[in-house]
C-alpha positions in Angstrom: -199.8 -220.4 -86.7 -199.4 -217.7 -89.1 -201.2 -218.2 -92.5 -199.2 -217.5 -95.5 -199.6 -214.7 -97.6 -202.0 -215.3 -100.4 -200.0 -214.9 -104.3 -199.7 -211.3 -105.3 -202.2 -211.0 -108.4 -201.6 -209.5 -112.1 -203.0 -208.2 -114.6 -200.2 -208.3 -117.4 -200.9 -208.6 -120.8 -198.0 -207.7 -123.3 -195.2 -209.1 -121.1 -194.5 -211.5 -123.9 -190.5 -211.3 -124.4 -188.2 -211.5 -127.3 -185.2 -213.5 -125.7 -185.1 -216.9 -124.4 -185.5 -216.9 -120.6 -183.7 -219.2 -117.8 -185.0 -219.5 -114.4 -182.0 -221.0 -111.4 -183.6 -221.7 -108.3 -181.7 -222.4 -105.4 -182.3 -222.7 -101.7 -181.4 -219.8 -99.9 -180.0 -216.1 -101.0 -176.8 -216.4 -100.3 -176.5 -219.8 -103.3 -179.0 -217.9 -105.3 -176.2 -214.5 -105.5 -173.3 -217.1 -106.1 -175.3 -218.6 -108.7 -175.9 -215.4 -110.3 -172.2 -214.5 -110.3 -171.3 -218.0 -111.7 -173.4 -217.1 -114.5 -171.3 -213.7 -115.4 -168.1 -215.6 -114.7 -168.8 -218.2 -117.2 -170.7 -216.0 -119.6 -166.9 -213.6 -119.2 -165.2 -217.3 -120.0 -167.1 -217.7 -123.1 -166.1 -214.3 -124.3 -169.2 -212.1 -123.5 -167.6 -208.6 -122.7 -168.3 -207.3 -119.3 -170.5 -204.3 -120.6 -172.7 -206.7 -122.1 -173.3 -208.2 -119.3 -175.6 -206.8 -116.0 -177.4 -207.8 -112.9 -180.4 -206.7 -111.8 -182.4 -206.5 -108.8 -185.6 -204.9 -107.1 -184.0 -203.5 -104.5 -180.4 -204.0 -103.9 -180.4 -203.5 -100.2 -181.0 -207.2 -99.5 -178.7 -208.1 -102.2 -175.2 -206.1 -102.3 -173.4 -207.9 -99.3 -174.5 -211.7 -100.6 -173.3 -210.3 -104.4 -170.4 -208.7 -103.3 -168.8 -211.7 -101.4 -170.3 -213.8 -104.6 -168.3 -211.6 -107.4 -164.9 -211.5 -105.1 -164.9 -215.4 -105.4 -165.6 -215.3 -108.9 -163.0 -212.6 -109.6 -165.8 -210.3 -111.1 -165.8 -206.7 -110.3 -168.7 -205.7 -109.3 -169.9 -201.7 -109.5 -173.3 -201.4 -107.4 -175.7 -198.8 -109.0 -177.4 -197.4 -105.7 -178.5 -194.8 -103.7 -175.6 -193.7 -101.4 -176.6 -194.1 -97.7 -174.4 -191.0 -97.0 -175.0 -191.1 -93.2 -173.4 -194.1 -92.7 -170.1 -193.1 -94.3 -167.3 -192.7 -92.2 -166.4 -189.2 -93.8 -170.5 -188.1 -92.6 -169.1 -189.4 -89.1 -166.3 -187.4 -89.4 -168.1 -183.8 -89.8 -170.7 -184.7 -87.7 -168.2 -185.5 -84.8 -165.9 -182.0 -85.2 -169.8 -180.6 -85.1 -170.3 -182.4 -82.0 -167.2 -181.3 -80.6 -167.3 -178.0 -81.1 -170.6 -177.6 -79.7 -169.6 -179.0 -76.7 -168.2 -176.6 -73.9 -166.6 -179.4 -71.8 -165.8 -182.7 -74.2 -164.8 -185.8 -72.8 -162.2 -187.8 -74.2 -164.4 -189.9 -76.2 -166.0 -187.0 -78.0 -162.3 -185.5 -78.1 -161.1 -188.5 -79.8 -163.6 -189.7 -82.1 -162.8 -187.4 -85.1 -159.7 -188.9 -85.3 -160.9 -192.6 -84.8 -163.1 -192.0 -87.8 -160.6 -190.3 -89.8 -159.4 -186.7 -89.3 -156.2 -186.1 -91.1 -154.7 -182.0 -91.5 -154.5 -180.2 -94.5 -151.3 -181.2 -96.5 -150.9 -184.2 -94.4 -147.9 -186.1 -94.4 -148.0 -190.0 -95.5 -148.3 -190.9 -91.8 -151.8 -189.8 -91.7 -154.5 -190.7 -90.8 -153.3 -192.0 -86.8 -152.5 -195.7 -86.6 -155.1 -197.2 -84.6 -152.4 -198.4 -82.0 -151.5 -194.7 -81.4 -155.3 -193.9 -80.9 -155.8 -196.9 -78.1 -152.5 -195.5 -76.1 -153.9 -191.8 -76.4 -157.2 -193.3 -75.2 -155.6 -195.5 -72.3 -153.4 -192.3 -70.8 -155.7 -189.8 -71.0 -158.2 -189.0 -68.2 -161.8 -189.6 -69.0 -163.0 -186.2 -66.9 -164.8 -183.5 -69.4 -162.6 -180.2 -69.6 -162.7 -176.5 -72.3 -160.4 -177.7 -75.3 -158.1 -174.9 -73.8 -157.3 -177.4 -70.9 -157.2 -180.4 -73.0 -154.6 -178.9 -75.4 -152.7 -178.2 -72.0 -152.7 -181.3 -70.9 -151.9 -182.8 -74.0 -149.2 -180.3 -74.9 -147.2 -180.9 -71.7 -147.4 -185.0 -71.7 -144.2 -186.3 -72.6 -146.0 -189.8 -73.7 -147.8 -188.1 -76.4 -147.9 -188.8 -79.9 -146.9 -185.3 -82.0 -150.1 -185.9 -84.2 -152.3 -186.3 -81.6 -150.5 -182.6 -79.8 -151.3 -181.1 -83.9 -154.8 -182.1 -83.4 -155.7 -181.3 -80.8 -153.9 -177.8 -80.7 -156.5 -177.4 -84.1 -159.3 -178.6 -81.8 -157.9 -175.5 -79.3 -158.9 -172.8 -81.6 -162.3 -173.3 -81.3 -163.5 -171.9 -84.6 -167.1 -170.0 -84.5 -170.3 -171.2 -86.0 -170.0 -168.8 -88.9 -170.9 -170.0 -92.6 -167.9 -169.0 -93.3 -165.9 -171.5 -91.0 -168.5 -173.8 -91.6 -167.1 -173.5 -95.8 -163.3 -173.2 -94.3 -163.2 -176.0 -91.6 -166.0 -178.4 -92.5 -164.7 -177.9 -96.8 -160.9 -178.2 -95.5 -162.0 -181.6 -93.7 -163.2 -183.4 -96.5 -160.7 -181.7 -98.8 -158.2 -183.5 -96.3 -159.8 -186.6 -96.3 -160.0 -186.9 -100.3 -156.4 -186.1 -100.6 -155.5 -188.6 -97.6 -158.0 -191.0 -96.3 -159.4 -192.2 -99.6 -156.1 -193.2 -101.3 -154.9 -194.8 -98.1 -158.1 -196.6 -98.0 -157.0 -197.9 -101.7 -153.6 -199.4 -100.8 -155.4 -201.8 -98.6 -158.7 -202.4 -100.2 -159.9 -205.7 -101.9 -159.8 -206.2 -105.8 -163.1 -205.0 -106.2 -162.6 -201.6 -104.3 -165.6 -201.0 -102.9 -164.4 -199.4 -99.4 -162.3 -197.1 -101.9 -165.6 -196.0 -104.4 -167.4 -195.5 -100.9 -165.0 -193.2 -100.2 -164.7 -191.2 -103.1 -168.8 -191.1 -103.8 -168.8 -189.9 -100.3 -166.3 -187.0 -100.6 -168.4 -185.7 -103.6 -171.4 -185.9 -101.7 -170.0 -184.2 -98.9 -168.3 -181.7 -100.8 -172.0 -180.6 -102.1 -173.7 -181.1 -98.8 -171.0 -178.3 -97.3 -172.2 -175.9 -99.5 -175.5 -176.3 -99.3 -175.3 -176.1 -95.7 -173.8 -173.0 -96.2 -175.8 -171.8 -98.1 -178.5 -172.4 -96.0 -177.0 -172.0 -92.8 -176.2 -168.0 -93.9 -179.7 -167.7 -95.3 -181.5 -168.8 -91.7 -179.4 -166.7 -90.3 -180.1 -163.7 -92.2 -184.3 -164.9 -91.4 -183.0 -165.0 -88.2 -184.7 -169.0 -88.5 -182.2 -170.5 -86.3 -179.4 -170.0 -83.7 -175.7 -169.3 -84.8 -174.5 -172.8 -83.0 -172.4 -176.2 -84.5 -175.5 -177.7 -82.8 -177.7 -176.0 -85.9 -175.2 -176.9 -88.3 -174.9 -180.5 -87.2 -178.4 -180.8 -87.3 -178.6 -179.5 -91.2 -176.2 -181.7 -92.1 -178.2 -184.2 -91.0 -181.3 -183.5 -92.7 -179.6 -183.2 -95.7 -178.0 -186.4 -95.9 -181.0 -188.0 -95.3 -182.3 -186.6 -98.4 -180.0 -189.4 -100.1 -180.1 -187.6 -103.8 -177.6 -188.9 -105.7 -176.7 -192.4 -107.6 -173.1 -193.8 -108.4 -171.8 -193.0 -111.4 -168.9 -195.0 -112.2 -166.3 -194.9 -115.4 -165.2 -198.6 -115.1 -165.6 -200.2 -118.4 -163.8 -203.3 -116.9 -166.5 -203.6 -113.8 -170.1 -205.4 -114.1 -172.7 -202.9 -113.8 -175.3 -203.8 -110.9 -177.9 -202.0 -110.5 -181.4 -201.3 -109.1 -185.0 -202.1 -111.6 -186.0 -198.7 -111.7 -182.5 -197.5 -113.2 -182.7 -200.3 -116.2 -185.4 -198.3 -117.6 -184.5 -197.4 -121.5 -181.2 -199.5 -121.5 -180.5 -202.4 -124.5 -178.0 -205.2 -122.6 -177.4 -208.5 -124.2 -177.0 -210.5 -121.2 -179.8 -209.6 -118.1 -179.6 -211.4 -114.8 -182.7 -210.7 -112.7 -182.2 -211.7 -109.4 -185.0 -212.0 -106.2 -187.8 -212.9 -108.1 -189.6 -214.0 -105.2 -193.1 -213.7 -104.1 -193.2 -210.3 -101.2 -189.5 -209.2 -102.7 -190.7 -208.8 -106.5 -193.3 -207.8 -106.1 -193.5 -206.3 -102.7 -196.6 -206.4 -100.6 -197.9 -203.6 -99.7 -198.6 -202.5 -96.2 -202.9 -202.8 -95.3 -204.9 -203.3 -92.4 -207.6 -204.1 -95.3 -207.7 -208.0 -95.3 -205.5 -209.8 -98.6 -209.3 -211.7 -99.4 -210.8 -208.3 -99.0 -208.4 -206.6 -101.7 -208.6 -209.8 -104.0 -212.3 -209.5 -103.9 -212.2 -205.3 -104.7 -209.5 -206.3 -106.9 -211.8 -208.8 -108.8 -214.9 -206.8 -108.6 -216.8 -209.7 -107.5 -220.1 -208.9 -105.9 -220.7 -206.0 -104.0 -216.9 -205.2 -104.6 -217.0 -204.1 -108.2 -218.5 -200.8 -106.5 -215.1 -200.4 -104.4 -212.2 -198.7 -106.2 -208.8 -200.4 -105.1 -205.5 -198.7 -103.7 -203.0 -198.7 -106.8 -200.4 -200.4 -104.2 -202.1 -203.1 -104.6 -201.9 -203.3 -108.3 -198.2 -203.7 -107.7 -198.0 -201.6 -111.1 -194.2 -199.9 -110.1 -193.2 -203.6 -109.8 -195.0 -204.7 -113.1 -193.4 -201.7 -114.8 -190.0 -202.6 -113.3 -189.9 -206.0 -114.3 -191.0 -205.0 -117.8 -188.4 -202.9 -118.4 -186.2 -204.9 -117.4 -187.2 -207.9 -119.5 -186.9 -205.0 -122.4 -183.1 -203.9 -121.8 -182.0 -208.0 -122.7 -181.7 -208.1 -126.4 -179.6 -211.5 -126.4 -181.4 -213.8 -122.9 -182.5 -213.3 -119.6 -181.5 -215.2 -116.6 -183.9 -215.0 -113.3 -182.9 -216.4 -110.0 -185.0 -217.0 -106.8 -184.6 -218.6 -103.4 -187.0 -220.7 -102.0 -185.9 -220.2 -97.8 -185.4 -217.2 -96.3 -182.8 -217.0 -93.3 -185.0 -217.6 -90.6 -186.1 -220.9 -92.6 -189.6 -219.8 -93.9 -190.7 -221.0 -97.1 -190.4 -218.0 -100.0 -192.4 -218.8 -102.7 -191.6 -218.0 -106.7 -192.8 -214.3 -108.3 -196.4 -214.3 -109.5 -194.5 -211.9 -112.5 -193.1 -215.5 -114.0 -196.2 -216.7 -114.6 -196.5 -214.4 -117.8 -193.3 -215.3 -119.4 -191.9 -218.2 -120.8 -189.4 -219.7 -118.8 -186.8 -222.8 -119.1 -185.9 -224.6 -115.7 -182.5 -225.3 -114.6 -182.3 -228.4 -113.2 -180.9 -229.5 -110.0 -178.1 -230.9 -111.5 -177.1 -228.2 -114.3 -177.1 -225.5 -111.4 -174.4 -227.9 -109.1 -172.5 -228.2 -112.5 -172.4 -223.8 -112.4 -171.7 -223.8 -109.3 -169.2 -225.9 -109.2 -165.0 -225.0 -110.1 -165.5 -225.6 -113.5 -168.8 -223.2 -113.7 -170.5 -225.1 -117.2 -173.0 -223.6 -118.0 -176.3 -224.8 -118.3 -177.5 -226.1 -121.6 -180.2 -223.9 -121.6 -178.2 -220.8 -121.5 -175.2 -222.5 -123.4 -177.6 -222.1 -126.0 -178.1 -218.7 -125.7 -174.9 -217.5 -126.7 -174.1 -217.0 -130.6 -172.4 -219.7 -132.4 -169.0 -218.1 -132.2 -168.5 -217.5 -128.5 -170.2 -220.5 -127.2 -167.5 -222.2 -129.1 -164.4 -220.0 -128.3 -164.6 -220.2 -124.0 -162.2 -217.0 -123.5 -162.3 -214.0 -122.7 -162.1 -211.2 -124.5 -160.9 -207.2 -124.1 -163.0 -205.1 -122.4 -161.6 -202.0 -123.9 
């Protein structure tokens, strides 16, 4: 039997806050980001504009996919402030796999194929780019699955009678077999995601959901990649000139790689009509009347650190109990980037806070409440008022009904955003 994690503890005077706190708890994380969302889209009926509104969490990994399906049922638009995971993009896939391709003297048909299954569209493309995917599984079916030169494939292709006139204008581009220069690497690579701003990403937008998040992907990405061209470039010609690596699409790939990784950049978004979600550590310095703090849970805010030193070992060092007090302690322990976090985010409400926890993980085990609640003052929601939220009619609470000034907890509309 595994024993269960002993409370994170804190030191954390001043944490005092101006605003009247509320604290839903529900049962798993899935209710606890619909009852988050409730919260917005009842605060949004009462007239609260959407700017002056925003959700917060530690870290928003855990948390965009349950708040994402959560704002969609709500009708809320949801923009998530986070760190794009560029390698996971389909546009990354895309110049990655010509990279791939090229490299390869004898590609099969899978590594033939795959730009265009992830996207691959020419420059001034007509409307009937990119390749419907029923196109792509006949052109898959027909063609052998032997490795040949491009030279041979665009033969083969060229002469089929079967074959699809986009698929022949691909892979006739494929056939000229560009060389590993930083200049082609600028001219192909650039054209590519020039292509798939101009094409992909508004195609992407005629069949996205209300909250276009599959289309914002898009677009963050083709910036991202637009910059991450250049600098490969750029550093691609310099290593060459070091003589630090090999002319080769293998190199290139292989840069491009490294500097996606690097994951710089955060979304920047000019939606005044979208709820701003974002991470703790990017509410620092900001004044929002309405705060909702989500995943105050013991282990997700704070985290635990990572020690093969015993928990009753650092509570003791921690303490200075004893022999201890001689023993300086590791400042992850201290869990001060949490303590900060949460304090900055109890400073940007200037109206209420609203925290929300789950008490049962996925897997069933119990998750207990943040230690970081014990310093505040907090009113319960009771069972009952958080069914009411929940519920078709989503009343608030009479804890955070009384929040809201006079004025707009007695006029329940909405009003312009603009």
């Amino acid at each position: 039997m595994t024993d269960t994690p002993s409370p994170i503890r804190f030191d954390a005077p001043n944490l005092d806050t101006d605003v009247p706190v509320a604290e839903i708890e529900t049962t798993i994380r899935y209710q606890e980001a619909r009852a988050a969302m409730a919260v917005v889209a009842a605060l949004r009926e009462r007239g609260v504009p959407v700017r002056d509104i925003a959700v917060v969490a530690r870290d928003l990994d855990s948390y965009e996919e349950p708040l994402t399906r959560a704002a969609i049922r709500h009708g809320v638009t949801p923009v998530f402030w986070t760190q794009i995971d560029l390698v996971e993009t389909g546009l990354y896939r895309l110049v990655t796999s010509l990279c791939e391709l090229f490299a390869a003297a004898e590609p099969d048909r899978e590594l033939l194929l795959r730009p265009l299954e992830v996207g691959w569209t020419p420059q001034e493309a007509t409307d009937e780019w990119p390749l419907p995917a029923e196109v792509l599984a006949e052109t898959v079916h027909r063609l052998p699955q032997e490795s040949r030169p491009a030279h041979a494939w665009n033969s083969l292709i060229d002469e089929a009678t079967w074959a699809d006139r986009r698929v022949v204008e691909y892979v006739e581009w494929v056939a000229r077999d560009p060389e590993p220069t930083p200049t082609a690497v600028a001219d192909v690579l650039g054209g590519v995601v020039e292509s798939y701003r101009e094409t992909v990403v508004p195609e992407r937008q005629a069949t996205d959901s209300p909250a276009l998040l599959e289309t914002e992907t898009g677009a963050r990405a083709t910036v991202r990649m637009e910059t991450l061209v250049e600098q490969v470039e750029s550093k691609y010609s310099q290593r060459l000139a070091d003589e630090w690596t090999d002319e080769s699409w293998t190199a290139v790939h292989g840069m491009c790689e490294s500097l996606a990784r690097q994951r710089p950049g955060r979304r920047e978004h000019a939606n005044a009509r979208a709820l701003d979600i974002v991470e703790a550590n990017d509410i620092w310095a900001r004044e929002i009347p309405y705060v909702v703090a989500v995943g105050l849970v013991d282990g997700e805010w704070p985290t635990r650190a990572t020690s093969t030193m015993p928990s009753e070992l650092q509570h003791a060092i921690l303490a200075g109990d004893g022999p201890a007090e001689r023993l300086a302690p590791r400042a992850a322990w201290l869990g001060g980037r949490d303590l900060d976090q949460f304090r900055d985010t109890i400073s940007a409400a200037t109206t209420a806070l609203i925290v929300t926890r789950h008490v049962r993980d996925v897997d069933g085990s119990q998750q207990t409440r943040s230690p970081l609640l014990d310093h505040i003052d907090v009113e319960p929601i009771s069972r009952d008022a958080r069914q009411r939220i929940l519920s078709a009619d989503r009343a608030l609470p009479n804890e955070i009904e009384s929040m809201l000034p006079e004025e707009t907890s007695a006029t329940p509309e909405v009003t312009p955003d603009a």
